[in-house]
C-alpha positions in Angstrom: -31.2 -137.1 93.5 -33.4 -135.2 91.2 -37.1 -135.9 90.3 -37.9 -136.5 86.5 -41.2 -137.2 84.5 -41.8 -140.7 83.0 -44.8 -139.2 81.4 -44.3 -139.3 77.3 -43.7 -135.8 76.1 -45.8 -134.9 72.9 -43.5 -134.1 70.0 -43.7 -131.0 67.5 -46.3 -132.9 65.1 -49.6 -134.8 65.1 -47.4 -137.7 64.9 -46.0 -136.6 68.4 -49.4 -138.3 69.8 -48.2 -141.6 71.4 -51.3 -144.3 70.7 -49.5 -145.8 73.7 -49.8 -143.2 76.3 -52.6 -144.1 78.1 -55.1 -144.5 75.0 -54.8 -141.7 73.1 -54.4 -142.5 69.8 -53.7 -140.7 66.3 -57.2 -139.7 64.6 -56.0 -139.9 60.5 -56.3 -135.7 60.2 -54.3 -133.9 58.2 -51.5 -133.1 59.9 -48.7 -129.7 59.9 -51.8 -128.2 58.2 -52.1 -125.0 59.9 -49.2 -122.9 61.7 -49.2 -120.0 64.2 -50.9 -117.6 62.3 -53.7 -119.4 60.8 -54.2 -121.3 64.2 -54.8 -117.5 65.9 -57.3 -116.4 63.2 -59.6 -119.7 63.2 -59.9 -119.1 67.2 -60.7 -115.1 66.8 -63.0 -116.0 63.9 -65.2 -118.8 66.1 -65.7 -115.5 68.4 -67.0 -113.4 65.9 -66.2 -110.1 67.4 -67.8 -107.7 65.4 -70.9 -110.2 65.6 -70.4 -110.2 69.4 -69.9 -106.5 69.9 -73.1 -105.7 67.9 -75.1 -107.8 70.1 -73.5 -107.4 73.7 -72.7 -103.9 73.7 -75.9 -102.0 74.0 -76.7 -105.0 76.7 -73.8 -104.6 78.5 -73.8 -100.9 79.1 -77.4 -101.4 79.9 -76.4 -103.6 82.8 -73.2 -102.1 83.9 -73.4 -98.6 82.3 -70.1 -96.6 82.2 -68.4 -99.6 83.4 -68.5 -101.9 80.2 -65.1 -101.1 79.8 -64.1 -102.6 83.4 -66.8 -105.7 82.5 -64.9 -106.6 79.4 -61.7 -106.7 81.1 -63.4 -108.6 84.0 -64.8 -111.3 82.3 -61.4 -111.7 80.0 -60.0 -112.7 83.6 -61.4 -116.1 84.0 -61.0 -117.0 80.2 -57.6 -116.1 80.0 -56.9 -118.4 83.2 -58.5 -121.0 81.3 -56.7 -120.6 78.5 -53.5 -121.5 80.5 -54.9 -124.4 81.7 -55.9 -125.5 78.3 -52.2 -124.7 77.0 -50.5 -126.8 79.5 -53.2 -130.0 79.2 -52.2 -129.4 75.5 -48.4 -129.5 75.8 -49.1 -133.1 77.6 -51.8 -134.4 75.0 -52.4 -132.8 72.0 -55.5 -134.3 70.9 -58.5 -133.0 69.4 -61.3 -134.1 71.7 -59.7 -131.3 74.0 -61.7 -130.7 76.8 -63.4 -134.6 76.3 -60.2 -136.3 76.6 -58.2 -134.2 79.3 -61.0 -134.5 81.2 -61.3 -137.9 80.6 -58.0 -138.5 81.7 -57.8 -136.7 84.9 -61.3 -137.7 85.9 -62.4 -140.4 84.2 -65.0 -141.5 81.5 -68.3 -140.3 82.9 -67.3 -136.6 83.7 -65.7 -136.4 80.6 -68.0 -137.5 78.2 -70.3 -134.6 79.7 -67.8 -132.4 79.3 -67.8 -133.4 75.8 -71.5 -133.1 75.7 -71.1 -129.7 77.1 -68.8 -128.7 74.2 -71.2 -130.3 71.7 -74.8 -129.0 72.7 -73.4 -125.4 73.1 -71.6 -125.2 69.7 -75.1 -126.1 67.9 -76.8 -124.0 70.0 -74.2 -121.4 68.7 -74.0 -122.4 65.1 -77.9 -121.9 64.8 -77.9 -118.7 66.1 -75.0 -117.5 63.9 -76.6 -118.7 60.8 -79.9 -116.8 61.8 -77.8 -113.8 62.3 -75.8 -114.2 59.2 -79.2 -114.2 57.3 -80.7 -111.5 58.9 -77.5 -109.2 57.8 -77.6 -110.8 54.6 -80.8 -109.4 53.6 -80.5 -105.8 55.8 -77.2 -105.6 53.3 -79.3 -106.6 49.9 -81.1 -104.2 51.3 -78.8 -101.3 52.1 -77.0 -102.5 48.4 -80.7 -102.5 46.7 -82.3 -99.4 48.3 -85.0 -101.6 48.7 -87.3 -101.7 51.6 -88.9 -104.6 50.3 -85.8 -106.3 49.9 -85.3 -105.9 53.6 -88.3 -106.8 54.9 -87.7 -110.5 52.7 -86.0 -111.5 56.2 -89.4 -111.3 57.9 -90.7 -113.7 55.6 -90.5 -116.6 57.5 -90.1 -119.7 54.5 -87.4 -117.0 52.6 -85.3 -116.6 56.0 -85.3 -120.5 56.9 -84.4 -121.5 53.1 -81.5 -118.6 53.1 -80.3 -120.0 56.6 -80.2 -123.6 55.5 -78.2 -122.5 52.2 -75.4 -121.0 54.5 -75.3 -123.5 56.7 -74.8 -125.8 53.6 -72.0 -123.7 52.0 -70.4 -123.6 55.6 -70.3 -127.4 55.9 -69.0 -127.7 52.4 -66.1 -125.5 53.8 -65.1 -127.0 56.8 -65.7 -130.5 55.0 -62.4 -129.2 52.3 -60.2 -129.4 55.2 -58.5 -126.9 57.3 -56.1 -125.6 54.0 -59.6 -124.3 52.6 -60.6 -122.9 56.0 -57.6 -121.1 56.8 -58.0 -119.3 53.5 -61.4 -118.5 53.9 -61.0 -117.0 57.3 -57.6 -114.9 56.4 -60.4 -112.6 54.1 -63.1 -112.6 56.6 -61.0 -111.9 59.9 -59.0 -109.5 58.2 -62.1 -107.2 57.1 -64.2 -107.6 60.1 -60.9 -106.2 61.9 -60.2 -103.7 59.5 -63.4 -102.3 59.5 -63.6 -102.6 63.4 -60.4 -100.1 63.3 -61.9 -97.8 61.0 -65.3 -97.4 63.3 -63.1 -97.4 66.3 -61.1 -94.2 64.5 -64.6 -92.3 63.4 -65.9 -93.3 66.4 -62.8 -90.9 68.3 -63.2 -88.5 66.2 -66.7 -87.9 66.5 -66.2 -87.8 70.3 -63.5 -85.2 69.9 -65.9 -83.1 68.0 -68.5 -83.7 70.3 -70.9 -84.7 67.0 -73.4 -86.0 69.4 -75.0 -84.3 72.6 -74.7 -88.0 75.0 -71.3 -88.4 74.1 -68.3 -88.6 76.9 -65.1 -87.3 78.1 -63.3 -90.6 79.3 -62.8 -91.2 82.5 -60.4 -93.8 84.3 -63.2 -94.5 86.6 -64.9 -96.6 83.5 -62.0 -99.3 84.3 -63.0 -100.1 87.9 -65.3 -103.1 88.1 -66.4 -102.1 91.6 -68.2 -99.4 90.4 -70.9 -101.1 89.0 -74.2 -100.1 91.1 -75.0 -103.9 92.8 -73.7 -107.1 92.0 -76.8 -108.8 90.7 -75.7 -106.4 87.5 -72.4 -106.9 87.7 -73.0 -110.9 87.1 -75.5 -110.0 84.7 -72.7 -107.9 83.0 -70.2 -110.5 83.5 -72.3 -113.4 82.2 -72.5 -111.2 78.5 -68.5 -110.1 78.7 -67.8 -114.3 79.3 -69.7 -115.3 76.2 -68.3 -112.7 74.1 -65.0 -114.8 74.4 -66.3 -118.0 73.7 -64.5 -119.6 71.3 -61.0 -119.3 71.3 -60.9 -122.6 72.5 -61.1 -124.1 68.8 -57.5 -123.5 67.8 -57.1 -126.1 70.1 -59.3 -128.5 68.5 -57.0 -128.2 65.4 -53.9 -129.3 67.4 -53.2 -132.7 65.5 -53.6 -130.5 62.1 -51.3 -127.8 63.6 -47.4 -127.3 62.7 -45.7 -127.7 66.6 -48.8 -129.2 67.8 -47.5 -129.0 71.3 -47.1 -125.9 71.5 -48.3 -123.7 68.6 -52.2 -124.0 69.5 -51.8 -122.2 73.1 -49.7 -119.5 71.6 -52.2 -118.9 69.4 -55.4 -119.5 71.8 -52.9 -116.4 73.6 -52.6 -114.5 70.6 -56.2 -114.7 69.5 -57.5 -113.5 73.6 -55.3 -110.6 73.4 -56.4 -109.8 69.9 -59.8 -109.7 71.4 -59.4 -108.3 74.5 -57.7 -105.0 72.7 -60.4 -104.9 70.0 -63.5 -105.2 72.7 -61.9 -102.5 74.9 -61.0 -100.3 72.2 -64.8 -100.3 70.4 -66.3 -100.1 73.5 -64.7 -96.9 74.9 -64.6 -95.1 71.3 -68.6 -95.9 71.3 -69.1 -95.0 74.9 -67.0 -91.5 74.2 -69.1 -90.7 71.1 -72.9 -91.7 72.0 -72.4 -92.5 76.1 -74.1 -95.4 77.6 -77.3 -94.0 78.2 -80.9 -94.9 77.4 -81.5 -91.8 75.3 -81.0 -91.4 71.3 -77.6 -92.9 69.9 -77.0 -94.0 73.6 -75.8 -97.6 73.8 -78.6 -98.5 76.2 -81.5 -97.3 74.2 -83.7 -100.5 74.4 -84.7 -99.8 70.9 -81.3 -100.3 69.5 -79.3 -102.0 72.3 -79.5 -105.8 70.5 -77.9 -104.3 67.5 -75.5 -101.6 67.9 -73.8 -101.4 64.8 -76.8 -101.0 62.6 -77.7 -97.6 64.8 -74.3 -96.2 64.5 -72.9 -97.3 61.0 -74.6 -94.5 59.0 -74.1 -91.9 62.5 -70.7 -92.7 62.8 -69.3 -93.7 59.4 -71.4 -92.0 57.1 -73.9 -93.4 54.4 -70.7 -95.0 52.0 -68.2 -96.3 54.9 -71.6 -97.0 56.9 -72.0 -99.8 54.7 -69.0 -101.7 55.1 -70.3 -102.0 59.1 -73.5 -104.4 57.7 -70.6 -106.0 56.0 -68.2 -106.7 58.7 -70.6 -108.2 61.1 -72.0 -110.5 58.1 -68.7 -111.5 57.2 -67.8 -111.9 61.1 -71.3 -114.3 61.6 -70.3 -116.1 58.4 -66.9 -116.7 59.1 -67.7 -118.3 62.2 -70.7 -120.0 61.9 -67.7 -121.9 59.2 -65.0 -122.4 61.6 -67.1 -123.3 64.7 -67.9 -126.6 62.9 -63.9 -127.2 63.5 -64.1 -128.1 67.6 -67.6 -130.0 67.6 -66.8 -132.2 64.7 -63.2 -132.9 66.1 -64.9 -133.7 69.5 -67.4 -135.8 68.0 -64.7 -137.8 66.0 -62.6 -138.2 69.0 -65.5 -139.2 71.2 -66.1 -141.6 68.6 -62.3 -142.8 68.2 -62.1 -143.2 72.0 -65.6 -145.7 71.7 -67.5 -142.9 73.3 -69.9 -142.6 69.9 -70.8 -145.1 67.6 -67.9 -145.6 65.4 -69.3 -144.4 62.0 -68.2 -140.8 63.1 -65.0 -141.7 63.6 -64.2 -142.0 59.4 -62.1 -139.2 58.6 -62.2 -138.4 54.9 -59.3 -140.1 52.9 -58.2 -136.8 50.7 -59.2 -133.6 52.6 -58.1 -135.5 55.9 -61.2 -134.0 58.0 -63.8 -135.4 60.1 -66.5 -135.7 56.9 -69.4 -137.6 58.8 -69.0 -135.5 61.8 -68.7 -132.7 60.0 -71.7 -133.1 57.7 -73.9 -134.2 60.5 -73.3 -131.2 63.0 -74.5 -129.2 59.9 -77.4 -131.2 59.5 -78.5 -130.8 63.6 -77.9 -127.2 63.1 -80.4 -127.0 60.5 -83.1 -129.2 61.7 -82.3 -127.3 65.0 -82.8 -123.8 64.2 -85.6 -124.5 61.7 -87.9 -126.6 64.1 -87.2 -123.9 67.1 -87.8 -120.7 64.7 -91.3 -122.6 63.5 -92.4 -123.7 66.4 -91.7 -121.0 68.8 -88.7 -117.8 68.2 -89.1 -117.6 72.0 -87.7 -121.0 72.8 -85.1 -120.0 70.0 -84.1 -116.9 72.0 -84.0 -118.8 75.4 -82.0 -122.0 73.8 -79.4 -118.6 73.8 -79.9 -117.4 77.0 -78.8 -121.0 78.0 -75.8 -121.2 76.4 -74.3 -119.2 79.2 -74.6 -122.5 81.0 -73.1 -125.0 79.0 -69.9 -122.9 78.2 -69.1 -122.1 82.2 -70.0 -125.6 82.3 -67.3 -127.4 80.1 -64.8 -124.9 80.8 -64.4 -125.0 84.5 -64.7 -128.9 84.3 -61.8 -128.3 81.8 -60.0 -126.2 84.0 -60.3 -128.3 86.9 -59.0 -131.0 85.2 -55.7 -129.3 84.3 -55.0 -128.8 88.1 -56.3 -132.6 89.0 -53.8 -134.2 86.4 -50.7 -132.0 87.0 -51.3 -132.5 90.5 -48.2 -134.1 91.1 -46.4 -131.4 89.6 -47.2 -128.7 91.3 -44.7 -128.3 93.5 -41.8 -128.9 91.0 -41.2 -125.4 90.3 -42.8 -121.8 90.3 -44.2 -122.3 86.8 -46.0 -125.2 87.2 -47.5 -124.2 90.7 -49.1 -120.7 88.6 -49.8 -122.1 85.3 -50.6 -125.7 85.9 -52.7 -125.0 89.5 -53.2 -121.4 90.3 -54.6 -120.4 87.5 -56.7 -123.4 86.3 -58.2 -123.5 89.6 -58.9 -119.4 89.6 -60.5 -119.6 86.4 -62.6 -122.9 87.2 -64.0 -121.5 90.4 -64.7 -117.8 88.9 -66.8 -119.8 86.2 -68.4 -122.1 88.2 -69.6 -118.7 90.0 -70.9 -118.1 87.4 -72.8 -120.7 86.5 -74.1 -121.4 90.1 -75.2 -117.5 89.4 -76.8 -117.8 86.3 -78.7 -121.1 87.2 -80.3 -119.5 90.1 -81.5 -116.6 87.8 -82.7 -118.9 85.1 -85.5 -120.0 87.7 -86.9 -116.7 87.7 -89.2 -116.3 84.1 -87.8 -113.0 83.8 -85.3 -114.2 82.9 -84.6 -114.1 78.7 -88.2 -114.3 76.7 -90.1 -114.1 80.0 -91.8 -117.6 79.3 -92.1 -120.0 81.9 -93.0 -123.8 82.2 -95.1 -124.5 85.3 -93.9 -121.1 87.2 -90.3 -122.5 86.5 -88.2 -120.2 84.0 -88.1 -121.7 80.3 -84.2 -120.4 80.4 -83.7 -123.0 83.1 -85.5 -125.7 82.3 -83.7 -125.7 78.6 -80.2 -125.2 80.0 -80.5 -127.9 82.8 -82.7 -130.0 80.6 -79.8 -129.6 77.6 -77.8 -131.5 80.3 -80.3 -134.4 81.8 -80.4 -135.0 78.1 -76.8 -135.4 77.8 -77.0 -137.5 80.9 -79.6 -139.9 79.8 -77.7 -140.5 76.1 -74.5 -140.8 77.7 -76.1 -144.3 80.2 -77.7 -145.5 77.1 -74.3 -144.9 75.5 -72.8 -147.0 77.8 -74.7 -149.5 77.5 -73.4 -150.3 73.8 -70.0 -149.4 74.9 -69.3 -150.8 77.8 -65.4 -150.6 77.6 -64.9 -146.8 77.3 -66.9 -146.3 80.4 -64.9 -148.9 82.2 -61.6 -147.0 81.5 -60.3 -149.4 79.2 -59.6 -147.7 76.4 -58.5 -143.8 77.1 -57.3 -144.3 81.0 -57.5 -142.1 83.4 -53.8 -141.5 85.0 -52.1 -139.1 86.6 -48.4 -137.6 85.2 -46.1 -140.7 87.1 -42.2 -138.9 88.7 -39.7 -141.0 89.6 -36.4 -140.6 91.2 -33.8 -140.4 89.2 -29.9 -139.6 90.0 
């Protein structure tokens, strides 16, 4: 007597979505669109690493010093556990609400739907912060291009920067509205100079340290891998807390699973793929940079408050030279602008699920009959994101910055729900073999309790008005009262959402279930 799954195993197509099992049900997308390859660059794109790196590594060192190296590897940890978790809940369903509908169906409609909202919230919060990025570097490059001071300084002007942000976000919609054919296209270019460029600084960057160019450079040391090093763990959190959103996401290869060739199994290889991509890139700048200008709060040192929010634009002349310095400013706008385009993918593919599944009104559920993509969705994310960041940069850039600060929040958030899930829903299957007991329980329920660590961590810091701008709203942090109001929000759309749709929060059109075994000889 052997035991056997009854559950319906997802075929090597979009079509491989049974309607039948339990709910889910085929969206209209453009299926055996995108294969291994393209899947892996969309979900290293979304992360922008050269963006990230630029941004994290001057703040990391400052937290963690010589151990940024050890931080990087530590917060890869929880989202590589994750990322098993998400590969095995995609094997079962491959749908594009992800983290929505797996959560949906392990713990029913009202967790999940914030789990979705999770997803949601933090990709616009992330989309308006890349475009302002991207249009900062795209006048620092006119600049740099120009000679021009006073081309420059046309970022500072308020109206110029908000009209160049909009026109991005525009041409970034338009993209992702083409379909995932244009996309992928799109993103080969970008990906592959931001990590061509990446190896190029990485190489100066050794050589310079090898010549001992600058007076805070470093010999290495092994002692920069070991995460217990760090002086107190109040900075090792903080440290952790950057090194976790620098990997944030990878997850959206998985969004494109009914438009993926093998969508069973080709959008965790490449969710794989693109974390060790990143993983090997973020350890490999960050020890070249530490080598040639240490981690100190000095000069070219990493930590120099001066320069720590923008690493890259310090170095690229330093390290690369005036000519190859250049092509720095151009990597991490090409690395902001090729996300900010493919990080439309997983919150328009959760909105049109959440919609499909009743969860939204229906309207966003219309998937465009020729490019086969989630159009509606699609164009409105684009819109929020502009009305977004243009309201929070007129009325105050400190709310902008601590709208950031909270995204921390929302990503631990949704994740560990995610990865909880995994573990709830194979639950029965645990047991069935080694395999299953690591990657379906083990290492879901690792990752989900590392994260919600985290975010147990960073919502008691986020009281403190220290704590990002340094505002406050009646002595409370403005950091926490965005991040945990982001959420009540959420709460109080999703009760008058199910007031209008009374059957998706009943469970009666996605179900929750749990994988059935029978006995079989």
């Amino acid at each position: 007597m052997t035991q056997v799954e009854a559950r319906p195993q997802a075929g090597d197509t979009v079509r491989g979505v049974d309607a039948t099992d339990g709910g889910v049900r085929d969206k209209g997308l453009g299926g055996n669109s995108v294969g291994l390859m393209g899947s892996a660059v969309i979900g290293i794109s979304t992360v922008a690493p050269v963006y990230c790196l630029t941004s994290t590594l001057g703040s990391t060192a400052g937290e963690v010093g010589l151990q940024m190296p050890a931080v990087f590897l530590a917060g890869f940890l929880p989202m590589l556990l994750v990322a098993f978790a998400y590969r095995e809940l995609n094997r079962a369903m491959p749908d594009c609400g992800t983290s929505f509908t797996w959560t949906v169906k392990a713990f029913g409609p009202r967790l999940g739907w914030m789990c979705g909202w999770g997803l949601v919230i933090a990709t616009i919060i992330v989309l308006s912060n890349l475009a302002g990025v991207a249009t900062s570097y795209f006048w620092l490059l006119a600049g740099e291009i120009s000679g021009s001071e006073s081309v420059a300084a046309l970022d500072g002007n308020k109206a110029v920067h908000i009209v160049t942000c909009l026109a991005l976000i525009a041409i970034a919609t338009a993209i992702s509205y083409r379909g995932m054919t244009a996309t992928k296209g799109v993103q080969y270019a970008l990906v592959g100079l931001q990590l061509v460029v990446l190896a190029v600084f990485v190489v100066m960057a050794f050589q310079k340290a090898g010549s001992g160019s600058f007076d805070t450079g470093l010999d290495f040391s092994w002692s920069w891998m070991n995460p217990f090093a760090v002086e107190s763990f109040s900075a090792f959190t903080a440290g952790l807390s950057l090194a976790i959103f620098i990997y944030w996401g990878w997850d959206a290869c998985l969004a494109t699973n009914e438009e993926t060739t093998g969508s069973a199994k080709t959008p965790g290889r490449a969710a794989l793929i693109a974390m060790v991509v990143l993983v090997g890139s973020y350890l490999a700048t960050g020890i070249a940079a530490q080598m040639a200008v240490g981690s100190g709060d000095k000069g070219l040192g990493l930590a120099n408050p001066e320069t720590s929010d923008n690493v890259f634009a310090a170095l690229a002349g330093p390290v690369m030279g005036p000519v190859l310095g250049v092509l720095l400013f151009v990597a991490v706008l090409a690395s902001a602008a090729a996300s900010l385009q493919t990080t439309f993918i997983p919150v328009a593919r959760t909105v049109l699920a959440m919609s499909t599944y009743e969860a939204l009104p229906p309207s966003y559920a219309k998937v465009h009959p020729r490019f086969k993509t989630p159009g509606r969705a699609t164009v409105v994310a684009g819109i929020a994101t502009g009305v977004f960041y243009t309201v929070m940069t007129l009325v105050s850039e400190n709310v902008l910055i601590d709208t950031i600060y909270a995204l921390g929040l929302m990503i631990c958030f949704y994740y560990s729900i995610t990865a909880f899930a995994c573990a709830w829903y194979f639950r029965r299957d645990l047991f069935r073999s080694a395999r299953d007991f690591v990657y379906k329980g083990l290492c879901p329920v690792l990752g989900g309790v590392l994260l919600t660590a985290v975010f147990g961590k960073t919502l008691y810091d986020m009281w403190d008005p220290a704590y990002g701008s340094g505002s406050a709203v009646f002595g409370v942090g403005s950091v926490f009262v965005i991040g945990v109001g982001l959420l009540l929000l959420g709460l109080v759309i999703m009760l008058v959402t199910e007031r209008r749709s009374p059957a998706f929060f009943r469970g009666e059109v996605l179900t929750k279930e749990t994988p059935a075994l029978v006995v079989a000889d």
